[in-house]
N, CA and C atoms as a LAMMPS dump frame, in Angstrom:
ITEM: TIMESTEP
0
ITEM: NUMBER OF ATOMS
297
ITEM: BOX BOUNDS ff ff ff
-5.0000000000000000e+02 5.0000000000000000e+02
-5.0000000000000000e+02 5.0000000000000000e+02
-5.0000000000000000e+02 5.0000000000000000e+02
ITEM: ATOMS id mol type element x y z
1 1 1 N 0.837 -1.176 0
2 1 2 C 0 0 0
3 1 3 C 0.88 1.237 0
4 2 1 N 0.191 1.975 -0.762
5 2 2 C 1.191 3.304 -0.765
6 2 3 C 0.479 4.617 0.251
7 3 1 N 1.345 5.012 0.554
8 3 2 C 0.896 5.933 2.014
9 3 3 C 1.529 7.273 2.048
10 4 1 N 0.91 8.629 2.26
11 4 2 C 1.203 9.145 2.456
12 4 3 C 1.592 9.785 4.094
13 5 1 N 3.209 10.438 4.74
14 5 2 C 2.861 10.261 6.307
15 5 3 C 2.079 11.972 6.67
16 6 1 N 1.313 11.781 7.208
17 6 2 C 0.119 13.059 7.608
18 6 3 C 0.616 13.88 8.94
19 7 1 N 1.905 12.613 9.698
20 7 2 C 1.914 14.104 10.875
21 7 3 C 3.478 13.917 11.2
22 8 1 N 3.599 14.969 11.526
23 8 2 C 5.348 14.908 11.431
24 8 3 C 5.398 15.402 13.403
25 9 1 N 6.053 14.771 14.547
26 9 2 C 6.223 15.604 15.434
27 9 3 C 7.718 15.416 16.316
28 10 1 N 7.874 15.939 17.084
29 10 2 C 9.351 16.117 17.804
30 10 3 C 9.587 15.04 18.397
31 11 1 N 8.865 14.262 18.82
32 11 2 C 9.187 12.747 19.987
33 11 3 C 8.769 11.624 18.917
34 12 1 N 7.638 12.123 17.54
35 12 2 C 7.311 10.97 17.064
36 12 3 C 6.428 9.758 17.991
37 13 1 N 5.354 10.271 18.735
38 13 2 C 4.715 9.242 19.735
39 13 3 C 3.398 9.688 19.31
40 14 1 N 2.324 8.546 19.228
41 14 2 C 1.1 8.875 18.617
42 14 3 C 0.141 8.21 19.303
43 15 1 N -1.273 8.185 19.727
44 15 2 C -1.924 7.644 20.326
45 15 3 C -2.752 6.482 19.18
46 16 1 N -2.994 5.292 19.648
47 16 2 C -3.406 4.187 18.503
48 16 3 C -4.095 3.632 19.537
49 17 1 N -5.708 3.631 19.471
50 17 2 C -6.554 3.11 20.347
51 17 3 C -6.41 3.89 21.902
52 18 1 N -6.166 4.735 22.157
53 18 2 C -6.027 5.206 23.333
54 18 3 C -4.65 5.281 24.296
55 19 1 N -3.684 4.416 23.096
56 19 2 C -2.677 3.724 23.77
57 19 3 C -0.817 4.543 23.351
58 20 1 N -0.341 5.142 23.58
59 20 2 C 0.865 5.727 23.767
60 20 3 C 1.862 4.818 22.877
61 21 1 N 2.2 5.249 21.964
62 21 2 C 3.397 4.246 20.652
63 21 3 C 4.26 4.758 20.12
64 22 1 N 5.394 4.312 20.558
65 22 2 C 6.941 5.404 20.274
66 22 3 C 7.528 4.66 19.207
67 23 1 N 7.737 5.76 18.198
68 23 2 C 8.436 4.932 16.846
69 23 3 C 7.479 4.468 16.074
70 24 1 N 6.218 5.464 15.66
71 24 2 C 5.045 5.527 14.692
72 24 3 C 4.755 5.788 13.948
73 25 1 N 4.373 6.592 13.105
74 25 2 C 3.83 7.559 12.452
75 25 3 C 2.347 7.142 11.733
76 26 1 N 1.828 8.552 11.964
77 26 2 C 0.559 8.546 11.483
78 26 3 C 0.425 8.54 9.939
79 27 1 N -0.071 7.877 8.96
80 27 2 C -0.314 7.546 7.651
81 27 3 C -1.65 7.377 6.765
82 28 1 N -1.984 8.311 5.923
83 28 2 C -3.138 8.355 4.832
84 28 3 C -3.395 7.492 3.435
85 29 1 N -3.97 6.707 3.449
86 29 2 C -4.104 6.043 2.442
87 29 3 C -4.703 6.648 1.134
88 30 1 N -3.505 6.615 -0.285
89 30 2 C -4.011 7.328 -1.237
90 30 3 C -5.377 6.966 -1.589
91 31 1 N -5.083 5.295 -1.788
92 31 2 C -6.699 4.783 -2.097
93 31 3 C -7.656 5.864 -1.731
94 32 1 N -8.6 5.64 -0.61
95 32 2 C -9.495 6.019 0.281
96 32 3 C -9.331 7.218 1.167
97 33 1 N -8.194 7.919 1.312
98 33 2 C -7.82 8.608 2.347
99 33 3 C -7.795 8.029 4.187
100 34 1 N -8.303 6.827 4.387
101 34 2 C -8.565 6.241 5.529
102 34 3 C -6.957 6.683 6.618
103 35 1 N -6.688 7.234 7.382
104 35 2 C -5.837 7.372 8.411
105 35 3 C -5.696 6.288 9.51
106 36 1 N -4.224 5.647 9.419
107 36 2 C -4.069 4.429 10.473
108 36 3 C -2.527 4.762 10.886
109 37 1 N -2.401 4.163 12.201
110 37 2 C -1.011 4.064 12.626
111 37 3 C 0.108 3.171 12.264
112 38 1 N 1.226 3.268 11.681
113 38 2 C 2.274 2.158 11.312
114 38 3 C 3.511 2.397 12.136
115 39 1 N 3.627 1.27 12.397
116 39 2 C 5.212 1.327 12.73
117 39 3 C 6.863 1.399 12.155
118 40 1 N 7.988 1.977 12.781
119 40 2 C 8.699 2.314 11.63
120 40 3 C 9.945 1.179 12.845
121 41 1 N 10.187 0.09 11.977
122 41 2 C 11.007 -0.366 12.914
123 41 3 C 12.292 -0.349 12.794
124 42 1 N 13.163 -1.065 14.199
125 42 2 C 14.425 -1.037 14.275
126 42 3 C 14.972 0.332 15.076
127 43 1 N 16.334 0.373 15.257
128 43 2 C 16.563 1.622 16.132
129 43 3 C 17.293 2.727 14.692
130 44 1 N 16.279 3.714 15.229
131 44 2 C 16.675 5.07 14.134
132 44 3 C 16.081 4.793 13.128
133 45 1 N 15.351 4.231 12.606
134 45 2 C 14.302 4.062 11.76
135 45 3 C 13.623 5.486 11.555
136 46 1 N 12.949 6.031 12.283
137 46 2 C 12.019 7.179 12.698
138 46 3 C 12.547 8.478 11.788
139 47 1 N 14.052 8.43 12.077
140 47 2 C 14.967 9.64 11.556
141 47 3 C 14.838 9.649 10.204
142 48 1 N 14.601 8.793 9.251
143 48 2 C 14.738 8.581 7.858
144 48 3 C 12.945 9.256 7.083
145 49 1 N 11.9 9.375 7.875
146 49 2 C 11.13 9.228 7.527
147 49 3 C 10.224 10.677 7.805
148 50 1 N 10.08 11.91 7.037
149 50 2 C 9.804 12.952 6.963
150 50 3 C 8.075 12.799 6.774
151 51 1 N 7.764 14.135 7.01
152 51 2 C 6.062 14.772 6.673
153 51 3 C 5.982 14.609 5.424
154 52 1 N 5.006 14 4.519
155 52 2 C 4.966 14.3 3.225
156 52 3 C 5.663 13.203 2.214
157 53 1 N 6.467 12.585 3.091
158 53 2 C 7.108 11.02 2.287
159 53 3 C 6.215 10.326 1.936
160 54 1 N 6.035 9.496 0.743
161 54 2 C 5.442 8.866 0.612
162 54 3 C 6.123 6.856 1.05
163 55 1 N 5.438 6.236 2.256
164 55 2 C 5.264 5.49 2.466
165 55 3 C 4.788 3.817 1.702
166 56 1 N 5.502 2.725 2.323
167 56 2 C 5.254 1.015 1.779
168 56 3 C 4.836 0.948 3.122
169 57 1 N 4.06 0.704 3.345
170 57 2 C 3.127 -0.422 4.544
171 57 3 C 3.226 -2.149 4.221
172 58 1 N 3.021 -2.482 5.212
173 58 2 C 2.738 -4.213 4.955
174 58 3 C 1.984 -4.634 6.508
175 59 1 N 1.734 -5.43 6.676
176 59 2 C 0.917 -5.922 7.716
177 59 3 C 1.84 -6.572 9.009
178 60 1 N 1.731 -5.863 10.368
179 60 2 C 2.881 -6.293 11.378
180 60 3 C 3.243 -7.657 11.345
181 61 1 N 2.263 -8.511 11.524
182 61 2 C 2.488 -10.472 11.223
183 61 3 C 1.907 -10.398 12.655
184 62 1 N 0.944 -9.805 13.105
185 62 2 C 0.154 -10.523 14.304
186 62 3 C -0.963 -11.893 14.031
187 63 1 N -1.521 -12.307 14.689
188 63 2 C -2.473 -13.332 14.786
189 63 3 C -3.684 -12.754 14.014
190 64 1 N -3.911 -13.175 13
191 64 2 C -4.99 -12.816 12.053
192 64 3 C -5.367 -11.613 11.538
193 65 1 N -3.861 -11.202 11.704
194 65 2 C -3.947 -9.501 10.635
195 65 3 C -3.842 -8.653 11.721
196 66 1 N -3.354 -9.144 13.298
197 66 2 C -4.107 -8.111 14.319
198 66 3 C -2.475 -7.801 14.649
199 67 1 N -2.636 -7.224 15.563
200 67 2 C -1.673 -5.935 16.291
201 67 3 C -0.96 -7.086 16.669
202 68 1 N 1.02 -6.62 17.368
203 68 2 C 1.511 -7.955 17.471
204 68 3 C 2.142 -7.59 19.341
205 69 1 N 2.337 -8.617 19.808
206 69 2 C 2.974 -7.778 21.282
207 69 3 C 2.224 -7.121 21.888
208 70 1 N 2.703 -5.919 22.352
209 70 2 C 1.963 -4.877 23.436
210 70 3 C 2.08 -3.699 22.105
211 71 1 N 1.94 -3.35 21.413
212 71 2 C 1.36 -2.618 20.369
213 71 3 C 0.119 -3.021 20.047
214 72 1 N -0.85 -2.749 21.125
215 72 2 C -2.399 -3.372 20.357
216 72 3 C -3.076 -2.766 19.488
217 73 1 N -3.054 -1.264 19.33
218 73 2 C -3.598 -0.51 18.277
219 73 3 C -2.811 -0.084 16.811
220 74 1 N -1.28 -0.564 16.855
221 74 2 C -0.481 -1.13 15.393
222 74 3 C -0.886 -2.043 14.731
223 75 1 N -1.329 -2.093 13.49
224 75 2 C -1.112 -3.009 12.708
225 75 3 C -0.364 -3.357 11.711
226 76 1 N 0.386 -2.496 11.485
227 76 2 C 1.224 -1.897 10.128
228 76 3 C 2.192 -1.821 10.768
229 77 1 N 3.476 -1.554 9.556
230 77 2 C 4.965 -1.549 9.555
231 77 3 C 5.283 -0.791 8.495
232 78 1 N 6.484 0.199 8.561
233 78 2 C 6.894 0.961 7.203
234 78 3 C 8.009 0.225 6.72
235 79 1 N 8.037 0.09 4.919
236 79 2 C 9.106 -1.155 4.742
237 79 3 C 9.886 0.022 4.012
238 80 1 N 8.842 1.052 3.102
239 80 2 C 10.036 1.688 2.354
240 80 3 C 9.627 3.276 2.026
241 81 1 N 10.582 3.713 2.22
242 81 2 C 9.802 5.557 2.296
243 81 3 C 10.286 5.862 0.645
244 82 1 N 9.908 6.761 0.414
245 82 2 C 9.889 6.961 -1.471
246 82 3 C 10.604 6.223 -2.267
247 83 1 N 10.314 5.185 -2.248
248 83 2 C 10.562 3.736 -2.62
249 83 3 C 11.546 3.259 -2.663
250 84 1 N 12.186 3.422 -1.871
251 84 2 C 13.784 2.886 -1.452
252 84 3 C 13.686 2.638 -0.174
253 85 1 N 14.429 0.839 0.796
254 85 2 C 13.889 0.322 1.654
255 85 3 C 14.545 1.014 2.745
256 86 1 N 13.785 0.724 3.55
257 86 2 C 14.056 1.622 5.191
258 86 3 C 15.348 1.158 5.941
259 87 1 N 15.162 -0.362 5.548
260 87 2 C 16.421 -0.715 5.869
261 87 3 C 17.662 -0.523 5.253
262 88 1 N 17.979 -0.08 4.007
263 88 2 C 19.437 0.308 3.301
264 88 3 C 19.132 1.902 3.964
265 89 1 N 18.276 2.54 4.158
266 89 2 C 18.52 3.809 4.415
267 89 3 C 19.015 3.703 6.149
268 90 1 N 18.5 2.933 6.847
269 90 2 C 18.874 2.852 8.086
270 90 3 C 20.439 2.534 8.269
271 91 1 N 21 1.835 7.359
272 91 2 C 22.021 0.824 7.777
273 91 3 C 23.288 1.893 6.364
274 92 1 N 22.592 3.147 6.215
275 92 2 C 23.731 3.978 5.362
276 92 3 C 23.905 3.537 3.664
277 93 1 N 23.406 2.014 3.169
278 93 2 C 23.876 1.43 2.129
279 93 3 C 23.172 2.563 1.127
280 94 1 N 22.241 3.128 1.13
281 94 2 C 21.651 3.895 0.282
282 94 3 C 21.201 5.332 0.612
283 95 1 N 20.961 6.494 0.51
284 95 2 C 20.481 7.577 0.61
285 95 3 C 19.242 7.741 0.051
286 96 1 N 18.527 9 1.175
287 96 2 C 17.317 9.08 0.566
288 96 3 C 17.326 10.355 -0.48
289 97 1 N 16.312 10.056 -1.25
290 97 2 C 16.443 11.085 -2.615
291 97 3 C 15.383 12.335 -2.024
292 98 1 N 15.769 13.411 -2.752
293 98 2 C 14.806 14.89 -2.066
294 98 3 C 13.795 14.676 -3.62
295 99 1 N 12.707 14.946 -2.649
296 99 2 C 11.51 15.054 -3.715
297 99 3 C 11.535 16.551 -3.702
């Protein structure tokens, strides 16, 4: 799914079901416009991923599509911000391009 991210803030912590989630971001679906929470994993993940990027989602791998761990209101994961993966940008192998 392609995603646009809708809120950019200083700590990056978002409420998902009532519930406090560090290392998030809030995300708009071009489809539909529908707004859901994803997760951006790994450490420093978060740093790579600006207001206005366009977002890869995929589904966390909980028990029947559902939230995984103590993230109960996550369901999502960010795999690749303007289409280059989160992980070569995390780990330096690649740079991100300026739109």
């Amino acid at each position: 799914m392609l995603m646009d991210v809708t809120t950019a803030s200083e700590n990056h912590n978002f409420f998902a079901n009532g519930f406090l989630t560090g290392n998030c971001v809030r995300v708009q679906l071009i489809k539909n416009g529908k707004q859901l929470t994803a997760l951006a994993p790994r450490d420093g993940a978060i740093k790579y991923i600006d207001e206005h990027d366009e977002v890869t989602v995929e589904g966390i791998g909980g028990a029947q599509g559902g939230p995984k761990g103590d993230l109960w209101g996550v369901k999502f994961r960010v795999t690749h911000v303007n289409g280059i993966a989160l992980e070569m940008l995390r780990t330096g192998r690649k740079e991100k391009v300026k739109r």
